[in-house]
C-alpha positions as CSV (number, residue, x, y, z in Angstrom):
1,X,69.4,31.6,19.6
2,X,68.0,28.4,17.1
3,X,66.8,29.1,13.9
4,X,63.1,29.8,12.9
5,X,61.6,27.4,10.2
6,X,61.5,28.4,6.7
7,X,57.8,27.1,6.2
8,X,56.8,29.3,9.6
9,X,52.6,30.0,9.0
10,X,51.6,33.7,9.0
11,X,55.4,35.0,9.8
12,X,55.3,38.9,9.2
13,X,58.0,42.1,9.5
14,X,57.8,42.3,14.0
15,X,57.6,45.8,15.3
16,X,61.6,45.4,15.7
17,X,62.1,45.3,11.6
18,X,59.8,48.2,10.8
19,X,61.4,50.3,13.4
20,X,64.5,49.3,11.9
21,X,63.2,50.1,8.7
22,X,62.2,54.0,10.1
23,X,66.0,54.7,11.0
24,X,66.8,53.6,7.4
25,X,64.1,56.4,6.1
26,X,66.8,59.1,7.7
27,X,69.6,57.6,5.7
28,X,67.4,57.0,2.3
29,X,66.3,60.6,2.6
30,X,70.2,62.2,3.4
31,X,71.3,60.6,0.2
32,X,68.5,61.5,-2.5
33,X,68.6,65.0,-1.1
34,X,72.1,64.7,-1.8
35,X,71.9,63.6,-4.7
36,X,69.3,66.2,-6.3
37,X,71.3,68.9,-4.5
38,X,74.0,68.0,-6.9
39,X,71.7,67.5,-9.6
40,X,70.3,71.0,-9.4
41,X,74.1,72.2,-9.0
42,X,74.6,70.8,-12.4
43,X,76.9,68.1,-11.5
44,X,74.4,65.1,-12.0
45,X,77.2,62.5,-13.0
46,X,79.4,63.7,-9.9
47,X,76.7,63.6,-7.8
48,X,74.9,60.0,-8.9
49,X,78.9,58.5,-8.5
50,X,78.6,59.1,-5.0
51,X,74.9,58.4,-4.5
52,X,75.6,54.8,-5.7
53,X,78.4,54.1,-3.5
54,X,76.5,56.0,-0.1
55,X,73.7,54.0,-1.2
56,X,75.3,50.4,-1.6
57,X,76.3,50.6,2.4
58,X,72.6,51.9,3.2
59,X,71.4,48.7,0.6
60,X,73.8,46.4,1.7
61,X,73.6,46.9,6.1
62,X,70.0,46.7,5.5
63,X,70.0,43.6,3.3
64,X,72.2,41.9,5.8
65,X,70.4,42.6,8.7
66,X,67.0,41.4,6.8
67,X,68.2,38.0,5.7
68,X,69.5,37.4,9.5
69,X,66.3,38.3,10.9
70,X,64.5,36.3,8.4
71,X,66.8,33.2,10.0
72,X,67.6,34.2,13.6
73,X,65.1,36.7,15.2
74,X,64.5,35.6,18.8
75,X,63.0,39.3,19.7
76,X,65.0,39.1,23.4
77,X,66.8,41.2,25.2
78,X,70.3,40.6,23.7
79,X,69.1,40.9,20.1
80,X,66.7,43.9,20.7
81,X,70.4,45.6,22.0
82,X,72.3,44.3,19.1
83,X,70.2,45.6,17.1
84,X,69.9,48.8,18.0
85,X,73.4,49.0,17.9
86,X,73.1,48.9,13.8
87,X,70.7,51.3,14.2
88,X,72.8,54.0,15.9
89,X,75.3,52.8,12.9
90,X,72.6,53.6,10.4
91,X,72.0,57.5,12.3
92,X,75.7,57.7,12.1
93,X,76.3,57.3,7.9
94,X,73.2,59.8,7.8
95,X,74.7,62.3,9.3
96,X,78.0,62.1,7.2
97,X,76.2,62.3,3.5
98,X,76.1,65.9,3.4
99,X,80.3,65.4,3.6
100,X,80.6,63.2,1.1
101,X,80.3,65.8,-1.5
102,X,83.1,67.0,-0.4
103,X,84.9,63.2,-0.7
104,X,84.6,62.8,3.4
105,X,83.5,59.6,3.8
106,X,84.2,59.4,7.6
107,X,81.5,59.7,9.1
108,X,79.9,57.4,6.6
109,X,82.6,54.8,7.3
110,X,82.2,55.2,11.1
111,X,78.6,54.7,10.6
112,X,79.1,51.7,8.8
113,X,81.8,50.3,11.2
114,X,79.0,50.4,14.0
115,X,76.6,48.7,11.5
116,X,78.8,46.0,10.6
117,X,80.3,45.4,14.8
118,X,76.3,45.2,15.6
119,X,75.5,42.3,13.0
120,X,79.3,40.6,13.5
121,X,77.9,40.3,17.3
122,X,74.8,38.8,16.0
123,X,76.7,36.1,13.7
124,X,78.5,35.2,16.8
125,X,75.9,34.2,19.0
126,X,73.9,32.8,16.1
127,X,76.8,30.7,15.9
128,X,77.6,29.6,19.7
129,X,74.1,28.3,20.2
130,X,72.9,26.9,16.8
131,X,75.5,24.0,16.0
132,X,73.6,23.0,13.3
133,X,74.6,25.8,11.5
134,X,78.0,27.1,13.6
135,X,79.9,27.1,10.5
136,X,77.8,28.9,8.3
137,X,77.6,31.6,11.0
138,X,81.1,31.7,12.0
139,X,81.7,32.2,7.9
140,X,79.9,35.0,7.7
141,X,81.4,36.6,11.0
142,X,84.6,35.9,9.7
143,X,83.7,37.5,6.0
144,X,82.3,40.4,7.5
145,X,85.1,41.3,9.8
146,X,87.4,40.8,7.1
147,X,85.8,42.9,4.3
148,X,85.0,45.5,7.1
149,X,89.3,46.0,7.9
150,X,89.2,46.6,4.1
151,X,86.9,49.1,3.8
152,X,88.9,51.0,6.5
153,X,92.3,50.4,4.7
154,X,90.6,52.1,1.9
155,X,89.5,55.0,3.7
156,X,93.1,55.3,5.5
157,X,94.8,54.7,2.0
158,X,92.5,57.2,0.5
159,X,92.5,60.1,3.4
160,X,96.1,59.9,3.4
161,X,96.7,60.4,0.0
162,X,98.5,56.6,-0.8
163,X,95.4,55.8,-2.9
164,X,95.7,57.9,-6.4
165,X,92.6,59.2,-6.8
166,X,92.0,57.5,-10.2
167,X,92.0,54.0,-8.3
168,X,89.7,54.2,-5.4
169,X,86.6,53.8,-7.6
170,X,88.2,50.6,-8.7
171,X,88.8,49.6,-4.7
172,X,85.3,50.4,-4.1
173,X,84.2,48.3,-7.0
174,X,86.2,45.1,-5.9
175,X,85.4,45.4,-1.8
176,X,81.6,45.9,-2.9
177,X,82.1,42.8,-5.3
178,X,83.8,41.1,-2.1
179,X,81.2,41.6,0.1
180,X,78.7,40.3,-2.5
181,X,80.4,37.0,-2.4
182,X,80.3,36.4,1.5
183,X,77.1,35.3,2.0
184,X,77.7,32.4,-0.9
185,X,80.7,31.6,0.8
186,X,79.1,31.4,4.0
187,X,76.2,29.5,3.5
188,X,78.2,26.4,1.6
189,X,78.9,24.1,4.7
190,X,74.8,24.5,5.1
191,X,72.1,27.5,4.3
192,X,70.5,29.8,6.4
193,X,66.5,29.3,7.4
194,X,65.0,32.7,5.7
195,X,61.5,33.2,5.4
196,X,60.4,33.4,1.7
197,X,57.3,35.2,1.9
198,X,59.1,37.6,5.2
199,X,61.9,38.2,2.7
200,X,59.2,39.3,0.0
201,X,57.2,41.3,2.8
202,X,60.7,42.8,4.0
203,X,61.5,43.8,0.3
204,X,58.5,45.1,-0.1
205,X,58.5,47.5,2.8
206,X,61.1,49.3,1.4
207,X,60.2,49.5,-1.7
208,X,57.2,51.3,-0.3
209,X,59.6,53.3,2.2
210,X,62.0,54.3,-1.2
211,X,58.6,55.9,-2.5
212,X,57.8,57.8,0.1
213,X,61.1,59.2,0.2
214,X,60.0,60.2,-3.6
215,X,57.0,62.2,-1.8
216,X,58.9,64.0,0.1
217,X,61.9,65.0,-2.5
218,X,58.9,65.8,-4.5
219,X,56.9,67.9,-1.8
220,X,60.8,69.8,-1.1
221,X,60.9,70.5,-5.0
222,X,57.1,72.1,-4.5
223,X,57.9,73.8,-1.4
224,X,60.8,75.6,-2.9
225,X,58.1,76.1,-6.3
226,X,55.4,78.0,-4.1
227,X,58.7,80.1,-2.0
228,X,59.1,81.6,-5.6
229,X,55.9,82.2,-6.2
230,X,56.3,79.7,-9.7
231,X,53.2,78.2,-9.8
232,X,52.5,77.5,-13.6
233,X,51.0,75.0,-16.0
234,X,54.5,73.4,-15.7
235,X,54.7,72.9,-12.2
236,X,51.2,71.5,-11.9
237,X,51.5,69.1,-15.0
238,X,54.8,67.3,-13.2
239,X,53.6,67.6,-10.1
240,X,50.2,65.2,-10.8
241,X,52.3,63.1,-13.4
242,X,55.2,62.5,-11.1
243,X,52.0,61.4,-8.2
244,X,50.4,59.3,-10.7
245,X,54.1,57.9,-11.6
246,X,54.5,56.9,-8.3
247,X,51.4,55.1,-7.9
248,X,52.1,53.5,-11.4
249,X,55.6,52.3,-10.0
250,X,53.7,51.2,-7.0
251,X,51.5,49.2,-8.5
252,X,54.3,47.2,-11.0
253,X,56.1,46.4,-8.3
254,X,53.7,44.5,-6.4
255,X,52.0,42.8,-9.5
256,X,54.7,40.1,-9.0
257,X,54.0,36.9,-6.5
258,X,57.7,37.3,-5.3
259,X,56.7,35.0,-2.0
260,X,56.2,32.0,-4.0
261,X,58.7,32.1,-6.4
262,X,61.0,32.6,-3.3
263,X,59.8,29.2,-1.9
264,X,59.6,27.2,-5.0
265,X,63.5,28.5,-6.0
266,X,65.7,29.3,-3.3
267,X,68.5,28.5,-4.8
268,X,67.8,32.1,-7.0
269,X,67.2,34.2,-4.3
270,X,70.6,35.7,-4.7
271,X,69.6,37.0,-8.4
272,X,66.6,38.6,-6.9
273,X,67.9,39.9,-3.5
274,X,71.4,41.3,-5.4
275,X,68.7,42.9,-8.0
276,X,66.9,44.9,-5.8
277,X,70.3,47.4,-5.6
278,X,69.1,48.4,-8.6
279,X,65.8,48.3,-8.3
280,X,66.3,50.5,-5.0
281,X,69.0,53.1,-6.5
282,X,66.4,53.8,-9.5
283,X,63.4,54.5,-7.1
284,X,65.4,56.4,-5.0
285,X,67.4,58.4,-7.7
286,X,63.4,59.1,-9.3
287,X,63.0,61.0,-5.8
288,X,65.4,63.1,-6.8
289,X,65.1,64.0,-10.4
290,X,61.1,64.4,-9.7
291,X,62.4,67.1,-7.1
292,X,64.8,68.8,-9.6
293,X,62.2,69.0,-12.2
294,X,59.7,70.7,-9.9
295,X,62.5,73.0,-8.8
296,X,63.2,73.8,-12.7
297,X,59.8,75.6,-13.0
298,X,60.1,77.9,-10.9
299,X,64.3,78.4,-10.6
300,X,66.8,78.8,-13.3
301,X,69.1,75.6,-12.8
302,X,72.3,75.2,-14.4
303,X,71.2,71.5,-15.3
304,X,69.9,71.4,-19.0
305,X,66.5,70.4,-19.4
306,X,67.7,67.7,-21.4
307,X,69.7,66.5,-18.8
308,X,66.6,66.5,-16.1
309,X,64.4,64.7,-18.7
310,X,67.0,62.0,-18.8
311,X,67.3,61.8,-15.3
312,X,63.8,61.1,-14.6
313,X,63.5,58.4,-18.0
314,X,66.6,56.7,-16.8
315,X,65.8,56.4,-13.2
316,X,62.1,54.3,-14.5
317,X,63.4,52.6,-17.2
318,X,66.1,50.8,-15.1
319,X,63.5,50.5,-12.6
320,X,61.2,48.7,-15.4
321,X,63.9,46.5,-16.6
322,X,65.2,45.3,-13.6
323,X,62.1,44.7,-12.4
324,X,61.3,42.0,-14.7
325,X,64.9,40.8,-14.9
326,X,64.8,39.9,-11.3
327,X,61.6,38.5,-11.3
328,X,62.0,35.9,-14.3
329,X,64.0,33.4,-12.6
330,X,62.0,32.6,-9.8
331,X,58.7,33.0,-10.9
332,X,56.9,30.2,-13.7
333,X,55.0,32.8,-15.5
334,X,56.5,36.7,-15.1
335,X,52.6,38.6,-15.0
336,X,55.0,41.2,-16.6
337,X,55.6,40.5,-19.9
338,X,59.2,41.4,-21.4
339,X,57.6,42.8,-24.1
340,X,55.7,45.1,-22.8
341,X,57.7,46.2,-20.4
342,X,61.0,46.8,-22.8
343,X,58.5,48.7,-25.1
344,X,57.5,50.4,-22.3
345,X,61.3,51.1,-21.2
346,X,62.0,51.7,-24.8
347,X,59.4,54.7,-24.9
348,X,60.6,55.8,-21.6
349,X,64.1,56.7,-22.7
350,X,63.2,57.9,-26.0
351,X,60.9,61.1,-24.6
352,X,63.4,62.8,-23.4
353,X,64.6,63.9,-27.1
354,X,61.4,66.0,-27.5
355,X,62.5,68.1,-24.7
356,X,64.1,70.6,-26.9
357,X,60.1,71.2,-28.2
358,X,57.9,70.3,-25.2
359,X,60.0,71.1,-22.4
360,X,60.9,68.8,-18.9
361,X,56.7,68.7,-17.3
362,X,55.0,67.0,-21.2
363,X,58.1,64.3,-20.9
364,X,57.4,63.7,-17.4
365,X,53.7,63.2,-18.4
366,X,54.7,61.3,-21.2
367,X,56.7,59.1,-19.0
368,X,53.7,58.4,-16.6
369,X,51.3,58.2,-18.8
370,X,53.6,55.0,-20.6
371,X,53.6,53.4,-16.9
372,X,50.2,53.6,-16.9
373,X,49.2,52.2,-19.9
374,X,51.8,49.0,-19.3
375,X,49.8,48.8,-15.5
376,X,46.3,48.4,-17.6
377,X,47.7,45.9,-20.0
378,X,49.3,44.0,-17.6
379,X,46.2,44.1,-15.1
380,X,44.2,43.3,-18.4
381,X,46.2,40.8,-19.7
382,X,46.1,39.2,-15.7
383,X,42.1,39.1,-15.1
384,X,41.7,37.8,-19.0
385,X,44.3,34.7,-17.5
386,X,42.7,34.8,-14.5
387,X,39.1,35.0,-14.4
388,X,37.1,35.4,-11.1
């Protein structure tokens, strides 16, 4: 196993990665259903608590396993295996989100655990037959293995009742913080070889995964909309806004020339790559809320209108900030300008107040339609720059 050049002509996701990637659709889709299950149950703070930490170990096994592959992916027989491994890990947590309502996270632990042994066996090797970069390898095994024992004391302290309930948020919070800092303690004796314009396609590709997984919370919320026979001016104005504000999200996204600013500043890549949790979260959590607010026209949910409204604004407008936050230090000239977007995420959070008057589908509309309109600028603003 040697590593593969970071300057590597036409290097693209293999067929290995975006099967990878399908397994991670199962977990993606377990969680937001989760999530808008407890949304639609009226416990939307509840219910996005767990979300964020089920969705930082689907984030974080799928980041790792990207970054290696964008240094180490010798497609044999021994890798292939290994990797498959994760994947069975991945099939695992899946299975245990429904539990986690319930605070069971064992099944998402064990999950994890068969994540985490997959990729520690891949640091290994990576690290018995590329000397150049033994250390850095080793580190990371090493940080891995570590951080992994901790996240099972947790889940012992917390099952047996040792861990007050009041402080295993705070746990969480410090071993997620801890496994944040690995890969920068790993990589000082020498950095990896990733792929700037693999990690951009890789990114990308699940971004475009996270959205799909909006069409289908959003086809369950219309499902469950035409079971009840609810089909009204409501349901059909946030069903097309909440199409066109996915294809709006789309398209910000991939205005940015990530790829290049990857190359040109790799010492920022941690900024962007850390970013993307949010980034991620907010497009899957805008699954969810789209679902619920289908759902609301044709059910009567406990969750206040107000409260679905917000769901929806606050899921777009971190996804709008964040967006250009991540994007800033790496590129030379964002194509999305800060204040159009803040004005644009400024709007975005401020519709929700008129749902008293205009009910959940005119701020939904309101919400795309502001997307929209920052899309046109910004394309406008691009070809006036740019002529061709």
């Amino acid at each position: 196993m040697s590593a593969r050049p970071t300057d590597e002509p036409h290097r693209a996701a293999s067929q290995l990665e975006l099967l990878f990637d399908l397994v991670f659709v199962v977990a993606v889709a377990a969680a937001t259903a989760e999530l808008a299950h407890r949304m639609a149950d009226g416990h939307a703070l509840a219910g996005l608590a767990g979300f964020l930490q089920v969705f930082f170990a689907i984030w974080w096994a799928w980041m790792n396993f990207t970054w290696f592959a964008s240094s180490y992916d010798t497609d044999d027989v021994a890798y292939r295996l290994l990797t498959m491994v994760q994947m069975a890990g991945v099939l695992v947590l899946a299975g245990g989100v429904p539990a986690t309502a319930d605070g069971d996270y064992r099944a998402v632990a064990a999950g994890y655990l068969v994540m985490r042994i997959g990729l520690v066996a891949q640091w290994l090797r990576a690290g018995a037959e590329d000397p150049a970069r033994r250390r850095t390898a080793f580190r990371y095994a090493t940080g891995i293995t570590v951080l992994q024992a901790g996240w099972l004391g947790w889940l012992v302290l917390a099952e047996t009742g040792a861990l007050p309930p009041v402080t295993r948020p705070l746990c969480f919070l410090a071993l997620a913080a801890a496994e944040l800092a690995v890969p920068r303690w790993a990589e000082r004796p020498g950095p990896t070889t990733w792929h700037p314009h693999h990690i951009a396609e890789r990114y990308g590709l699940f971004t475009i995964i996270l959205l799909g997984e909006s069409v289908l919370a959003a086809i369950t919320g219309v499902r469950g909309a035409l079971a009840a026979d609810a089909i009204s001016a409501s349901f059909i104005t946030i069903a097309v806004s909440g199409l066109v504000l996915l294809f709006a999200v789309w398209w910000l996204y991939f205005l940015e020339p990530a790829g290049e600013g990857l190359r040109d500043r790799r010492e920022r890549s941690y900024w962007w790559g850390y970013g993307h949790y949010g980034i991620f979260a907010a497009l899957a959590a805008l699954g969810a809320s789209l679902e619920v607010a289908v759902e609301n026209t044709g059910h009567h949910l406990p969750t206040p209108p107000l409260v679905i409204s917000y769901a929806v604004a606050a899921s777009v407008g971190v996804f709008l900030v964040l967006l250009w936050l991540v994007h800033v230090p790496i590129v030379t000239t964002a194509v999305l300008r800060p204040g159009a977007v803040l004005g644009c995420a400024a709007v975005v959070f401020l519709l929700p107040l008129a749902t008293p008057w205009t009910g959940v589908a005119v701020v939904v509309a309101g919400i795309a339609a502001s997307c929209v309109l920052l899309v046109a600028f910004t394309v406008t603003l691009e070809r006036k720059g740019n002529p061709s």
